[in-house]
C-alpha positions as CSV (number, residue, x, y, z in Angstrom):
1,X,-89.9,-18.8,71.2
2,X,-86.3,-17.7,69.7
3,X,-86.7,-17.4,65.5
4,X,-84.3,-20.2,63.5
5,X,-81.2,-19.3,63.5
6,X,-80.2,-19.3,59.8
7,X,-76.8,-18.3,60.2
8,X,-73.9,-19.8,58.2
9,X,-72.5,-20.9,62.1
10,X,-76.4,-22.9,62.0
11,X,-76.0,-24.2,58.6
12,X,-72.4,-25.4,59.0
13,X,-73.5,-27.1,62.7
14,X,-76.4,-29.2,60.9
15,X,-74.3,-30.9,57.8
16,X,-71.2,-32.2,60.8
17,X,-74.4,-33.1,62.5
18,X,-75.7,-35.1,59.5
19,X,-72.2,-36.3,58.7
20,X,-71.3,-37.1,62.6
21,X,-75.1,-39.3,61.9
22,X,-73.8,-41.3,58.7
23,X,-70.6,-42.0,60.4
24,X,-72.3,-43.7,63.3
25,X,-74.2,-45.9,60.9
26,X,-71.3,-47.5,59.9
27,X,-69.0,-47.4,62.3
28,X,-67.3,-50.8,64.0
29,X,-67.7,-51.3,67.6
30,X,-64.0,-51.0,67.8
31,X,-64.0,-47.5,65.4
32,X,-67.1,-45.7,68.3
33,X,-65.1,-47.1,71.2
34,X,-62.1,-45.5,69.9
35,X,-64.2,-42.3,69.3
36,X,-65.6,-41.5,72.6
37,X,-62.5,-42.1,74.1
38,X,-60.9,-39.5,71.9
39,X,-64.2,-36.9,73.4
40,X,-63.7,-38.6,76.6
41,X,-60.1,-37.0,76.5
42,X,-60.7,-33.9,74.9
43,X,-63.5,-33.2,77.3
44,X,-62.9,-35.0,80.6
45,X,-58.8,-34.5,81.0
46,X,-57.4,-38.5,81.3
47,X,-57.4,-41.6,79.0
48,X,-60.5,-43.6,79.5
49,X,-60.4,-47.6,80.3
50,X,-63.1,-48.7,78.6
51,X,-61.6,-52.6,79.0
52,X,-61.3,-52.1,82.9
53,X,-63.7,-49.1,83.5
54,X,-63.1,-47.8,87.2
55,X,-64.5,-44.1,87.4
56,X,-68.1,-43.0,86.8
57,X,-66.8,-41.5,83.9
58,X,-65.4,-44.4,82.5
59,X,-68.3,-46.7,83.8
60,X,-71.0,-44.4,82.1
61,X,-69.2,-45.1,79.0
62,X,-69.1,-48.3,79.0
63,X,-72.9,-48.3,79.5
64,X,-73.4,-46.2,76.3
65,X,-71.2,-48.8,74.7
66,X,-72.2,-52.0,75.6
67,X,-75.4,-52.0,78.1
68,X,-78.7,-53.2,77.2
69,X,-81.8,-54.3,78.8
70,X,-85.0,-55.6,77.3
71,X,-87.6,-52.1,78.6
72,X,-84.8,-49.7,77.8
73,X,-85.6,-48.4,74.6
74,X,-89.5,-47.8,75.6
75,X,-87.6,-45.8,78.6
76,X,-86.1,-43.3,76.5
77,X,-88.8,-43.0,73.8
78,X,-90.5,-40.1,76.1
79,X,-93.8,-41.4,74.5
80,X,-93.6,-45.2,75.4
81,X,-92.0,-44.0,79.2
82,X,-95.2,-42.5,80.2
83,X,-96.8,-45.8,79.5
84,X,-93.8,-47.5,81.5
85,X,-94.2,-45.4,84.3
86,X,-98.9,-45.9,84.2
87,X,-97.6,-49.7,84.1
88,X,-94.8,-49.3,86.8
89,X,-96.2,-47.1,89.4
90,X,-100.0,-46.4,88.0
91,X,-101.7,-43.5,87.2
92,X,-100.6,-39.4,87.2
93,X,-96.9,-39.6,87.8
94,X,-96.1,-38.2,84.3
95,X,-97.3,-34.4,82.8
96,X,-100.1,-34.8,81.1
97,X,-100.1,-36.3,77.5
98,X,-101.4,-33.7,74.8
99,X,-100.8,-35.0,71.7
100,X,-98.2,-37.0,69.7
101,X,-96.6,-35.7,66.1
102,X,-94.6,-37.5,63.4
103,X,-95.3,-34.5,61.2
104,X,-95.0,-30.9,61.8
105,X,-98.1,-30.2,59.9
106,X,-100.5,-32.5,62.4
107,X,-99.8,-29.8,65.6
108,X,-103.1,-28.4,65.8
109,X,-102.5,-25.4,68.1
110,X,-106.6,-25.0,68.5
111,X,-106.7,-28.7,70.3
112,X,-103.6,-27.5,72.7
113,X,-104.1,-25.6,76.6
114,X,-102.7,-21.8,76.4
115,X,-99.5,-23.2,78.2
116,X,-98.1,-26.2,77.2
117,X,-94.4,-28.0,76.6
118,X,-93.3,-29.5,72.9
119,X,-90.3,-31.6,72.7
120,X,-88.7,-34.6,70.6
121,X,-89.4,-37.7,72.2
122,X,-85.6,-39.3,71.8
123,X,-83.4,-35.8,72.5
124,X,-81.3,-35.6,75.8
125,X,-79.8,-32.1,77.6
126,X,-82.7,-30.1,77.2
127,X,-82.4,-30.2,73.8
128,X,-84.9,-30.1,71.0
129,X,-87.7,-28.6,73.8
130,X,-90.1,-25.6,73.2
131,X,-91.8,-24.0,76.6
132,X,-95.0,-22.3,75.4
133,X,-96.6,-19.9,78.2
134,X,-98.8,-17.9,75.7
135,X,-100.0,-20.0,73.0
136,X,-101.4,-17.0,71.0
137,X,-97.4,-15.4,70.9
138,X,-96.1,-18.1,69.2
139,X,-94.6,-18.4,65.2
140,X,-96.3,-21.2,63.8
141,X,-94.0,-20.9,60.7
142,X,-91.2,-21.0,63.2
143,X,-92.8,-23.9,65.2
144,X,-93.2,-26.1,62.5
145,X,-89.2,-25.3,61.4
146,X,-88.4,-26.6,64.6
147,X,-90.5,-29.5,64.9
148,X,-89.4,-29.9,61.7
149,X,-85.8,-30.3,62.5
150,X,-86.3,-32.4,65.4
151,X,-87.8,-35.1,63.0
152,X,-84.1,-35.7,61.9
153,X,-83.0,-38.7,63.2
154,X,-79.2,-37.1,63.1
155,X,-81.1,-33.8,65.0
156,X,-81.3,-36.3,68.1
157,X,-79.8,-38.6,70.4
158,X,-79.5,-41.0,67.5
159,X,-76.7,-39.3,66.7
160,X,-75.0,-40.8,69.9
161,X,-72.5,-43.6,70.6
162,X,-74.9,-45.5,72.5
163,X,-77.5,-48.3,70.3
164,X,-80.3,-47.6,72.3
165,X,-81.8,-44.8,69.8
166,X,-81.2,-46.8,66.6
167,X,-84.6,-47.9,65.4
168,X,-86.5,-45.9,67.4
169,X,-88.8,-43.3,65.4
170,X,-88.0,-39.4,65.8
171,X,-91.5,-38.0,67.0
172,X,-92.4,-34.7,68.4
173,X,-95.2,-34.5,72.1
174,X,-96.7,-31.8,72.9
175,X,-97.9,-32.1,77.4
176,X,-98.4,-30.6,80.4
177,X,-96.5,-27.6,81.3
178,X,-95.5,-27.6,85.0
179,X,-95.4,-24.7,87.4
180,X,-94.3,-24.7,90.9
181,X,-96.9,-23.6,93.6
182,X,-94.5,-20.5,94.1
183,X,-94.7,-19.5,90.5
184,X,-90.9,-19.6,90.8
185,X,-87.9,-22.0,89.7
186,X,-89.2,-25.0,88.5
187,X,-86.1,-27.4,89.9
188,X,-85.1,-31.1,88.8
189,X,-84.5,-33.9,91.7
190,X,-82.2,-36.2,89.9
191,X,-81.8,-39.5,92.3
192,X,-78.6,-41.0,91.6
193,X,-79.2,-45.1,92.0
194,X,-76.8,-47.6,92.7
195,X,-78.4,-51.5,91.9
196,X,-81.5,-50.4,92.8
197,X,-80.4,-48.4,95.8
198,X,-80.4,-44.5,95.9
199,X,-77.5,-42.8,97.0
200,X,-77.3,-39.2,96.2
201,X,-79.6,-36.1,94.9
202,X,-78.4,-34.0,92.0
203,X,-81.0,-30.7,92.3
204,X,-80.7,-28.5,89.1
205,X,-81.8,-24.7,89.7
206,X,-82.3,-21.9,87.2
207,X,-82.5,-23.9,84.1
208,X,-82.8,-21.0,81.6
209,X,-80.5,-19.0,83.6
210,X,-77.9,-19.6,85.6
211,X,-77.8,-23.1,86.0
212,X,-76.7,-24.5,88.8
213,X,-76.0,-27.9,90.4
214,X,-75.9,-29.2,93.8
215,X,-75.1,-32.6,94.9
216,X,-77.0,-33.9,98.3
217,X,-76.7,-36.8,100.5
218,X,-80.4,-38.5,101.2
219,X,-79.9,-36.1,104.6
220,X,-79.9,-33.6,102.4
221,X,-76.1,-32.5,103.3
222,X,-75.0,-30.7,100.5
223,X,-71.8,-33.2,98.9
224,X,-68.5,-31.8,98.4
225,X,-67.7,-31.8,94.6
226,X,-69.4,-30.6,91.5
227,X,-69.6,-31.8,87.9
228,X,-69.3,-29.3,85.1
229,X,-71.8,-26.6,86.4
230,X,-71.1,-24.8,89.7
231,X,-73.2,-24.9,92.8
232,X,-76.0,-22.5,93.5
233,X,-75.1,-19.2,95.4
234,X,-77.6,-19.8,97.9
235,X,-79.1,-22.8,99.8
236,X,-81.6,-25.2,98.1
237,X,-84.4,-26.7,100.3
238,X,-85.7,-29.7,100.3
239,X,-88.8,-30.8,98.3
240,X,-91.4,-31.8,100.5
241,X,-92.2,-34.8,99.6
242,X,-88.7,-36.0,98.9
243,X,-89.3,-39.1,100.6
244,X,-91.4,-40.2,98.3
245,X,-89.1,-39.2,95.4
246,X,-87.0,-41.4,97.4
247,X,-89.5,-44.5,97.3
248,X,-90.3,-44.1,94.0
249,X,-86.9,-44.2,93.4
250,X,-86.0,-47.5,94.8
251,X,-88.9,-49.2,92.9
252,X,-87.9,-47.5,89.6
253,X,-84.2,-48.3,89.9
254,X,-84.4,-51.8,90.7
255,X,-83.9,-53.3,87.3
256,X,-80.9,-51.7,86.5
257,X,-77.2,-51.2,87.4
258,X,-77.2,-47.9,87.2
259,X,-80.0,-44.8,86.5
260,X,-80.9,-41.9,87.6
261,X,-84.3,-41.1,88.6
262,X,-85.5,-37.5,87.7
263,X,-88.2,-35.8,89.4
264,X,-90.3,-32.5,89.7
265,X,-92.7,-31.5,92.1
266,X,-95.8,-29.3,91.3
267,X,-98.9,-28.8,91.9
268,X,-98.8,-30.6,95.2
269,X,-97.7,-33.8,93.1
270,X,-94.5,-35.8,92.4
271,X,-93.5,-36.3,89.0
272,X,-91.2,-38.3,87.2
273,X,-89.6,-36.6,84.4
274,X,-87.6,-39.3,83.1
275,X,-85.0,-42.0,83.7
276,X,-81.7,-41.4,82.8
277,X,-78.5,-44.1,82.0
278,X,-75.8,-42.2,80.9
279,X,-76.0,-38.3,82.9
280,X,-73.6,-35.9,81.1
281,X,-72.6,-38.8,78.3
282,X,-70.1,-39.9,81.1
283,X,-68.3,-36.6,79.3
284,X,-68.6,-34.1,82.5
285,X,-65.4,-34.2,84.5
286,X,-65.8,-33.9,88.4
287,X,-64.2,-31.2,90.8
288,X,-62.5,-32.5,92.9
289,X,-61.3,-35.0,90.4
290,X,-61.3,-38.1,93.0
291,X,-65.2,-38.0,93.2
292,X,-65.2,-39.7,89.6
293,X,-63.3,-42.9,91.1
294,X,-65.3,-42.7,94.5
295,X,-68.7,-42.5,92.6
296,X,-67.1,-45.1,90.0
297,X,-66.6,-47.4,92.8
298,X,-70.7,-47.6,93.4
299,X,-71.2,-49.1,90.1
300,X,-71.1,-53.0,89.5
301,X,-71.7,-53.3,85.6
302,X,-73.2,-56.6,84.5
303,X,-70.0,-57.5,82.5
304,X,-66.9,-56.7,80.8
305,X,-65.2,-57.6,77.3
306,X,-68.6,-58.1,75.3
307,X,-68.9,-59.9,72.1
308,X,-69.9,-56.5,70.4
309,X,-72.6,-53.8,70.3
């Protein structure tokens, strides 16, 4: 576990965070539009049409904007989406539960396995995430600054253009820590669904490291584009029970427009890490740049022109 940063960089990075939070509190639905597409340009290379969305840029906007749907905040409270998923699909599909913190001093370390994961319930990107292997290494003066931190609402995805974390309160979980059967790279099958239909596979490899992305077809042909991160160096197999990855999928997906499914397999088990609405904040530009309208085009949203947010 790396020690706080308490750099002036650090310091300086957590009042524009604070002040980037109080801005979004009071902001129009007009003002954020006109924000993210300001990012959207700055970060993606053309001038978003948020009116008349056509790319999956563009579309994945609009759905941080405007989209809602009655289980979708219980989906990206990590605590309440392991009770979605027991009620979805049953039993075991989620790592183990270990305990849930709204203060930094209620982590007892004595009640936790030697290997375990901490994280913020409502942070996105791997952010705000703590991999213990060896419990008895660990800083809990510098576990507890963390946790700590993560507690702030503007430390999270509440600090986003999107409504769907407004309300919801910043909580810390400590569970299961998965290893794959190799002991090696511990990957992430991101399904890519389409009204309830999956169409692609985003695999993420070397996480801590290089990370890499490769796009597949459900044949597994690797796709012919990437988004922000480069394709791996060498081939990626196939999970082995991508199938049911696949299944699970459909059944997940159905409610929705648009999400991506993310999986993990360990232990001789599929997982389902988490269901995700807007991958790369619609922020993450494509190479070749046509695959934004072609993937675009696979996305009906419910409506356009809403009354407001």
């Amino acid at each position: 576990m790396k020690a706080p940063d308490n750099t002036k960089t650090a310091s300086l990075n957590k009042k524009i965070s604070w002040l980037t939070w109080q801005m979004h509190q009071s902001l129009t639905k007009e003002q954020r539009e006109r924000w993210l597409k300001g990012a959207f340009y700055n970060m993606v290379g053309y001038w978003p049409n948020l009116k008349n969305p056509k790319t999956f840029n563009e579309k994945i906007c609009w759905y941080r904007l405007y989209y809602e749907h009655p289980d979708i905040r219980k989906i990206i409270d990590k605590v309440e989406f392991k009770k979605y998923i027991n009620d979805v699909l049953g039993d075991g599909y989620t790592p183990k539960l270990f305990g849930v913190y709204e203060d930094e001093w209620e982590i007892d370390l004595d009640t936790l396995p030697d290997q375990f994961v901490l994280k913020s319930t409502i942070s996105a990107e791997a952010n705000n995430i703590i991999f213990v292997e060896d419990k008895k290494s660990l800083d809990q003066e510098q576990l507890r600054y963390a946790v700590s931190e993560w507690l702030q609402p503007w430390n999270t995805s509440s600090n986003s253009f999107c409504n769907w974390y407004r309300d919801i309160q910043p909580r810390a979980l400590a569970e299961e820590l998965l290893q794959p059967a190799d002991g090696g790279d511990l990957k992430d099958y991101k399904i890519n669904c389409f009204g309830g239909v999956p169409e692609f596979v985003l695999v993420l490899a070397e996480r801590n490291t290089g990370k890499y992305l490769n796009f597949y077809d459900l044949n597994w042909t690797l796709l012919p584009f990437e988004r922000k991160f480069n394709n791996a160096p060498y081939p990626i197999d196939k999970p082995g029970q991508f199938d049911k990855m696949v299944e699970i999928a459909k059944i997940l997906s159905k409610p929705f427009p648009f999400v991506r499914v993310d999986f993990y397999e360990a232990n001789g088990r599929v997982y389902v890490g988490e269901l995700t609405f807007s991958p790369g904040g619609g922020l993450h530009p494509f190479s070749p740049k046509k695959w934004d309208r072609i993937l675009g085009e696979k996305i009906t949203l419910p409506a356009l022109a809403p009354d407001g947010l």
